[in-house]
C-alpha positions as CSV (number, residue, x, y, z in Angstrom):
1,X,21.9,-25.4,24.3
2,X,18.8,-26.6,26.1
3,X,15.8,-27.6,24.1
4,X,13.0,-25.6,24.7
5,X,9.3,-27.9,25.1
6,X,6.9,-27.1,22.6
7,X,3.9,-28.7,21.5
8,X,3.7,-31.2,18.3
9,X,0.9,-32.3,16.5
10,X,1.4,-34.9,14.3
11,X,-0.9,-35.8,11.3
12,X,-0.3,-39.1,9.7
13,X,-2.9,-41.6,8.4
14,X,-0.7,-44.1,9.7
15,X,-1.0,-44.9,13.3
16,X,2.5,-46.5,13.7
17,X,4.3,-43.7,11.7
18,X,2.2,-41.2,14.1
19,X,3.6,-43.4,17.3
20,X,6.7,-43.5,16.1
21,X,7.2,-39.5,15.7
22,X,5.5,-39.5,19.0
23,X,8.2,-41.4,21.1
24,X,10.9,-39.9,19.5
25,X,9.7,-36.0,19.9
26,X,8.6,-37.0,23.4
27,X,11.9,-38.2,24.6
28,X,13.2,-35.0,23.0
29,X,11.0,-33.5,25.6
30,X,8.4,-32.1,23.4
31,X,4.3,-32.2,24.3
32,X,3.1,-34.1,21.2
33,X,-0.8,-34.8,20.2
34,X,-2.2,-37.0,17.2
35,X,-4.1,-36.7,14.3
36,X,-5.3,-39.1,11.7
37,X,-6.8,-37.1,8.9
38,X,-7.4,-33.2,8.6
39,X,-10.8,-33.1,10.5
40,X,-8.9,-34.3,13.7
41,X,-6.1,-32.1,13.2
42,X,-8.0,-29.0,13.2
43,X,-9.7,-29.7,16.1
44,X,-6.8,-29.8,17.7
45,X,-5.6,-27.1,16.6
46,X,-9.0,-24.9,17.9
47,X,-8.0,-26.7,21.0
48,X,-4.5,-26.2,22.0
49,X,-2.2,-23.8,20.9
50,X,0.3,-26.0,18.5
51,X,4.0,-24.6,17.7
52,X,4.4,-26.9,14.8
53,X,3.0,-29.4,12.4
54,X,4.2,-32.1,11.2
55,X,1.8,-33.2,8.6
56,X,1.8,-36.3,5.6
57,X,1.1,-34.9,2.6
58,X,-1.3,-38.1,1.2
59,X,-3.8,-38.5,3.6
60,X,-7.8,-39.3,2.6
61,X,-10.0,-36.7,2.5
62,X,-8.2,-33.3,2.8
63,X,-4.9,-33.9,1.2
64,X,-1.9,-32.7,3.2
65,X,-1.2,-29.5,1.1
66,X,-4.7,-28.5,1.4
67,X,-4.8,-28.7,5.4
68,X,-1.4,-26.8,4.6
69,X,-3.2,-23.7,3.2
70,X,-5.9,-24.1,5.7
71,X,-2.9,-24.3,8.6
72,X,-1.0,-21.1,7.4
73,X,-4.1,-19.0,6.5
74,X,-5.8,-19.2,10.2
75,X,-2.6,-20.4,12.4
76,X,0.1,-18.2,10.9
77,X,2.5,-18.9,14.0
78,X,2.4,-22.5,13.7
79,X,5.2,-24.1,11.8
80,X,4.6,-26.6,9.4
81,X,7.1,-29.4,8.1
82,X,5.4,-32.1,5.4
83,X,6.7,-35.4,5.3
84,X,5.8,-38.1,2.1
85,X,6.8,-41.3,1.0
86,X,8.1,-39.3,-2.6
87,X,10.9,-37.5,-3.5
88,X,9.5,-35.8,-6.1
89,X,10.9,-32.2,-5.8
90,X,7.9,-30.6,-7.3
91,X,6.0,-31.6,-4.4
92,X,8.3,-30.1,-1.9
93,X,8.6,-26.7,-4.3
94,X,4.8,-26.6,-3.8
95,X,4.7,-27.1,0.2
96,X,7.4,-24.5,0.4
97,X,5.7,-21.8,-2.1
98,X,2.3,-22.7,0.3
99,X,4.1,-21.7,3.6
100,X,6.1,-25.5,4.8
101,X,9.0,-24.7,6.9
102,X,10.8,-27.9,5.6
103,X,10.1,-31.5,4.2
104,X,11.2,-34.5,4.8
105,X,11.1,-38.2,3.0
106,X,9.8,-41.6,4.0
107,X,11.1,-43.8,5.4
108,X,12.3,-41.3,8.5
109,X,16.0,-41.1,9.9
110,X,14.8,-40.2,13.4
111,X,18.2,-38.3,14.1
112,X,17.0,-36.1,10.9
113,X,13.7,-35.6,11.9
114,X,14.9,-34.3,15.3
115,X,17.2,-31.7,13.5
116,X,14.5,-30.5,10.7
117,X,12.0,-30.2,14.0
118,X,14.6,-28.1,16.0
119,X,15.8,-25.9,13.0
120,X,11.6,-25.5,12.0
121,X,10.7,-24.4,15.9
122,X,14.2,-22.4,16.0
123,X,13.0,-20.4,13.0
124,X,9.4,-19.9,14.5
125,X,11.2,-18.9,17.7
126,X,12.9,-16.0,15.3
127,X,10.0,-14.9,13.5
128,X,7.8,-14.4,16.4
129,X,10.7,-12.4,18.5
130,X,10.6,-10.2,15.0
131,X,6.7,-10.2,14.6
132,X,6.7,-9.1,18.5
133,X,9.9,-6.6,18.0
134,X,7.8,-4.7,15.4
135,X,4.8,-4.9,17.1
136,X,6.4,-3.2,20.1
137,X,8.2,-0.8,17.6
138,X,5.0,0.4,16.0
139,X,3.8,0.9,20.0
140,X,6.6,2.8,20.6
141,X,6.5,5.1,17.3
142,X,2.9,5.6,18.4
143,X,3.6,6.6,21.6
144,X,6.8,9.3,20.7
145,X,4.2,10.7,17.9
146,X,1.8,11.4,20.9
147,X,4.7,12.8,23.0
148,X,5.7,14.5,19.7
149,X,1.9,15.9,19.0
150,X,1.4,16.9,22.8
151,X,4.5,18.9,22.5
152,X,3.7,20.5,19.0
153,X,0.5,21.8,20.6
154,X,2.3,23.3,24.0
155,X,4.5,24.8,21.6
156,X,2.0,26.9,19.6
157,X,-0.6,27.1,22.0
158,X,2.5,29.1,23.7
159,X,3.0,30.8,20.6
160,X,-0.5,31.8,20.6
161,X,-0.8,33.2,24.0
162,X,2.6,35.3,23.7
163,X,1.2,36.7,20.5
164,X,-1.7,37.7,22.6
165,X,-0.2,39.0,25.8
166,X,0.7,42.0,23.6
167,X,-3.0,42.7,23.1
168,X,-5.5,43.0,25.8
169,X,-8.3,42.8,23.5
170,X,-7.4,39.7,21.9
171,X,-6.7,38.1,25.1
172,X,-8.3,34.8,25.3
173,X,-9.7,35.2,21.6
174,X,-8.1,32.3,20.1
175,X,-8.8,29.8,22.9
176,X,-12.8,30.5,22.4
177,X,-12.7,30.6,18.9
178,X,-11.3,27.1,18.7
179,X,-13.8,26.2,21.2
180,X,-16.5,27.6,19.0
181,X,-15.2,26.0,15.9
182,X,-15.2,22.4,17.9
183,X,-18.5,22.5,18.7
184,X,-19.9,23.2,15.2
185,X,-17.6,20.8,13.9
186,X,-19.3,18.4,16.1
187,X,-22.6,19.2,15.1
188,X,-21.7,18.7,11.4
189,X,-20.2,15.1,12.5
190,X,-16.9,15.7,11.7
191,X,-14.4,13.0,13.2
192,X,-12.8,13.2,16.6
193,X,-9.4,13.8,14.0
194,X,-10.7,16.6,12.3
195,X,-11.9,18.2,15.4
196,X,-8.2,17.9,16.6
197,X,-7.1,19.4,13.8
198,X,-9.9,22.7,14.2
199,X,-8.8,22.9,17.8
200,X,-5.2,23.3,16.9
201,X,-5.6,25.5,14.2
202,X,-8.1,27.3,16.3
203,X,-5.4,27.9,18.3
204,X,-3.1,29.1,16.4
205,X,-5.2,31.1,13.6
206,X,-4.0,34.3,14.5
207,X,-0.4,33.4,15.0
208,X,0.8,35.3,11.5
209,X,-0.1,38.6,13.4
210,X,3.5,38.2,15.0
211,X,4.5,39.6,11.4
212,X,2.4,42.9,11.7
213,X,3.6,45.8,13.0
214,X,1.7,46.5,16.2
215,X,1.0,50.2,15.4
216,X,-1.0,48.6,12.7
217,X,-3.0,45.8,15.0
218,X,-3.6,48.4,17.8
219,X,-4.6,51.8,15.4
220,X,-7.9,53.0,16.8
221,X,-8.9,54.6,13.5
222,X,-9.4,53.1,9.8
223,X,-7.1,51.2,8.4
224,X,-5.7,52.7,5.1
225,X,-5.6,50.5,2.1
226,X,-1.8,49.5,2.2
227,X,-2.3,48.9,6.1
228,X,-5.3,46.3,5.4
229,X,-3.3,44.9,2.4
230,X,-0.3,44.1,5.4
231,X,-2.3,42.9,8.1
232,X,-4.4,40.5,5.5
233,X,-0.9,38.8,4.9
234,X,-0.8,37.1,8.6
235,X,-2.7,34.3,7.3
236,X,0.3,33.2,4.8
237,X,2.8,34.4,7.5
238,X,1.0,32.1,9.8
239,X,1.9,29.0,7.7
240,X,4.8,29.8,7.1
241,X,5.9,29.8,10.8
242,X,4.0,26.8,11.5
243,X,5.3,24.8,8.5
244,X,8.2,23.7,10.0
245,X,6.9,22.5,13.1
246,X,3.2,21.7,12.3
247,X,4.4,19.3,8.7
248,X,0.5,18.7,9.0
249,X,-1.3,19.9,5.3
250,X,-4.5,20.1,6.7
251,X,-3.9,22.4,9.7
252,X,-1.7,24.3,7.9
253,X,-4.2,24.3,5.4
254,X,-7.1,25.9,7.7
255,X,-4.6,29.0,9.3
256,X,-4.0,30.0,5.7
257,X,-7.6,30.0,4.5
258,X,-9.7,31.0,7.6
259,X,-10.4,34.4,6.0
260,X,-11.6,33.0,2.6
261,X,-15.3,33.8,1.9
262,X,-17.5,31.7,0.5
263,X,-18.7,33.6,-2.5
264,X,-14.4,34.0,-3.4
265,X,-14.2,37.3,-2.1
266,X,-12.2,36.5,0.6
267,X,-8.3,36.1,1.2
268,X,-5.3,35.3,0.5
269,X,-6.0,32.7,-2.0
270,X,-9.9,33.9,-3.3
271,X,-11.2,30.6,-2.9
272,X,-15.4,29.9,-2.8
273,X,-17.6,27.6,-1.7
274,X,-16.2,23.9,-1.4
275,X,-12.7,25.4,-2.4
276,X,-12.3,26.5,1.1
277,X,-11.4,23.5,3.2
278,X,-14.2,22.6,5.2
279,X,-12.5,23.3,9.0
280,X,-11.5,26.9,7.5
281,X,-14.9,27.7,6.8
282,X,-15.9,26.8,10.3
283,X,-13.1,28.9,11.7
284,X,-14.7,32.0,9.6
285,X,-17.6,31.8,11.3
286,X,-16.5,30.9,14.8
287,X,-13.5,34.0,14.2
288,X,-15.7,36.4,12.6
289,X,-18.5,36.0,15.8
290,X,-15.9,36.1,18.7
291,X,-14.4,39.0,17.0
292,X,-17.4,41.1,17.1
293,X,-18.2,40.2,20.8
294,X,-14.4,41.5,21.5
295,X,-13.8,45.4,22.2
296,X,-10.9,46.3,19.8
297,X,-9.1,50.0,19.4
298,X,-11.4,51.0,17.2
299,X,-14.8,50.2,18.6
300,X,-16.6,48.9,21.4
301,X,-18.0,45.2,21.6
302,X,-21.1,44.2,20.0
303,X,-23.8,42.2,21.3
304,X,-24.9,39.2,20.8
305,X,-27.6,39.6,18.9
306,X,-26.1,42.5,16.4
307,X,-23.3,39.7,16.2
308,X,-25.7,36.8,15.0
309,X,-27.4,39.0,12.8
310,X,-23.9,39.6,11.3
311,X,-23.3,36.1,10.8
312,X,-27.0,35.3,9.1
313,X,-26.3,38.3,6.4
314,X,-23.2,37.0,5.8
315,X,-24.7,33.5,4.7
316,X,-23.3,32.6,1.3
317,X,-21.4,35.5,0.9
318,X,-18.5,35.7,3.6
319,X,-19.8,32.5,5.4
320,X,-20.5,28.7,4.5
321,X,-24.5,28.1,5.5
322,X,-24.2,25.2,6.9
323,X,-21.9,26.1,9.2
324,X,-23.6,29.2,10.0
325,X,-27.0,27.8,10.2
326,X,-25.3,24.9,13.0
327,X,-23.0,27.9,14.8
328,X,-26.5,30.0,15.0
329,X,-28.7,27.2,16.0
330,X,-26.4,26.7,19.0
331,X,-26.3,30.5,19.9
332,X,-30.4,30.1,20.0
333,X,-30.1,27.2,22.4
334,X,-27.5,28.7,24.5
């Protein structure tokens, strides 16, 4: 098998037992550099990338297992064999617990010193295929859970506008009122994340209404008590379709509870105030205000105004202030 070249340092106190490791390594076809103390060797190190070390472990100054921690902590890809006039097997337990690839006694066998060298820069050579094999694996995961997410979206943004091709009142309703719900998330500085996670739910708030019987979402009169009790359960049928493709708590989270109010009188689970996930309480006002600007069966579309003024009597009763106060501020500036 041919030897691959890689580059040496060797740091030894000793100038001949440095030369000597030199010529050998070099006829071995290896780059090799110098170093007489642990100063020298880590400038060398700054300078030029260094496959492996071959360092003596009594040198002045910096001892050789110091330079060893100092070697593994900052150039983790360099190997590292020590090499010491003792035997002592404490002392090579030690170098291996620190991060030594091997160890080897004075005076050298040259022969050996090729074969520890070849078996330390074959095991590098392993390690770094791994390190860059996982690395390329987590950039591969990454990029199927994008593909993954992308398609999760088509999927119910799909589901969303069938649901709403049945309606022409609703058409369109659940693409503004995640846009809606975006932009107040902004404005509270929510992260780009949880914005992702409004949008989508945004998207999909309404998809529970599958489970209610249309003569129900498309009566033009009252609603009976038993009829609001049915359509009131599309938020838990919403989550329950989703759950199986969503497997995301928090979005799942926000279809559930986007028709919680915020004094507890809301639905399905009566939750209040900080109860009420934060994204589902922008949803209620962002749903509640697109609704009213929407004809429906029973009555005609409001205006603007008459819907804002909705929204600001509903403050701490159906709605969350703050998200009220930021959803009204931008209606005013519109």
């Amino acid at each position: 098998m041919k030897r691959k070249k890689e580059s040496i340092l060797i740091v030894d106190d000793e100038v001949s037992v440095r030369r000597l490791l030199h010529q050998k390594l070099y006829g071995e076809g290896h780059e090799c550099w110098e170093a007489g103390n642990a100063i020298q060797a880590l400038d060398r190190l700054r300078k030029n990338s260094i496959a492996l070390v071959i360092l003596d472990i009594k040198m002045p100054g910096m001892s050789g297992i110091e330079l060893l921690t100092e070697i593994r902590a900052n150039y983790s890809d360099t190997a590292v064999i020590m090499a010491t006039a003792t035997s002592d097997i404490s002392v090579a337990i030690t170098c291996m617990k620190r991060g030594a690839y091997d160890y080897m006694t004075k005076p050298f066998n040259l022969d050996e010193v090729v074969l520890n060298v070849d078996r330390a820069l074959e095991k590098r050579r392993l390690e770094l295929e791994n390190k860059d094999y996982r690395q390329h694996l987590e950039e591969k995961v990454k990029e199927q859970a994008e593909k993954i997410r992308a398609s999760f979206l088509s999927a119910i943004t799909a589901l969303a506008y069938a649901l709403e091709a049945k309606d022409e009142y609703t058409s369109g309703h659940s693409q503004r009122v995640a846009d809606f719900a975006v932009a107040i998330a902004a404005e509270l500085g929510l992260s780009q994340e949880s914005a992702d996670k409004i949008r989508i739910a945004g998207l999909v708030h309404d998809i529970g209404k599958i489970g209610v019987r249309e003569s129900i979402l498309n009566k033009s009169s009252r609603l009976t008590d038993e009829e609001f009790q049915h359509i009131q359960k599309h938020a838990e049928i919403g989550e329950r379709i989703l759950a199986p493709i969503a497997e995301d708590a928090e979005i799942l989270s926000l279809v559930r509870n986007h028709h919680e109010h915020f004094d507890g009188s809301g639905y399905p689970d009566g939750l209040k105030e900080n109860q009420i996930p934060l994204g589902a309480r922008i949803l209620a006002v962002a749903d509640a205000y697109e609704a009213m600007r929407s004809a429906r069966p029973y009555r005609t579309a409001m205006s603007e105004a008459a819907a804002c003024t909705e929204i600001q009597q509903g403050k701490g009763t159906q709605f969350d202030p703050a998200a009220a106060d930021v959803f009204l501020r931008s209606r005013r500036t519109s």
